[in-house]
Residue, then its C-alpha position, 0 to 999 in steps of 0.5 A: x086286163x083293165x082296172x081302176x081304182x074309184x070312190x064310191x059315190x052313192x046316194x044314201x037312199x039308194x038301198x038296192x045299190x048292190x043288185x043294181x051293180x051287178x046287173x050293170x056288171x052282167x051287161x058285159x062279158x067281161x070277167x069282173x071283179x071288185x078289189x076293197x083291201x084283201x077282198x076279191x068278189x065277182x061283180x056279177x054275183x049278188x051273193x058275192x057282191x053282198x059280202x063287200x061294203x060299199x060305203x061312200x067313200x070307200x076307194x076300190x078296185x076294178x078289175x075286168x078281164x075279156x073283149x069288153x073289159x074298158x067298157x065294163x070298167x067305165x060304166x061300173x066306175x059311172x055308178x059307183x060314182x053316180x055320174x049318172x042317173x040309170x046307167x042300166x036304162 
């Protein structure tokens, strides 16, 4: 299993962040998972996905599992910390 804590990074603006992390996290085959205090959800879960705040400056944990789990975890880490413009392009 791989995993790393990141602070969330997002533009204001970026209304549609959730659906937008979990077709990132769908990408991969990876089991994934967001850690924020005492709450796990399945990254790959819009409904799931709903239910975790993601404010800016919120420190989280992710946590993947399976034959991509690095590279699911670094490119889930670029957009929470918006490294990049479209990690879904």
């Amino acid at each position: 299993m791989t995993s790393s804590n990141v602070v969330v990074n997002l533009p204001k603006e970026m209304d549609r962040k959730v659906a937008i992390l979990v077709q990132v996290a769908s990408q991969y085959n990876s089991r994934i998972h967001l850690v924020c205090g005492n709450k796990k959800v399945n990254a790959k879960s819009i409904m799931g996905m709903m239910t975790l705040p993601l404010d800016n400056d919120d420190e989280i944990t992710i946590e993947a599992e399976g034959s991509d789990e690095e590279a699911a975890v670094k490119a889930i880490t670029v957009f929470l910390k918006n490294d990049e413009c479209d990690p879904v392009a």
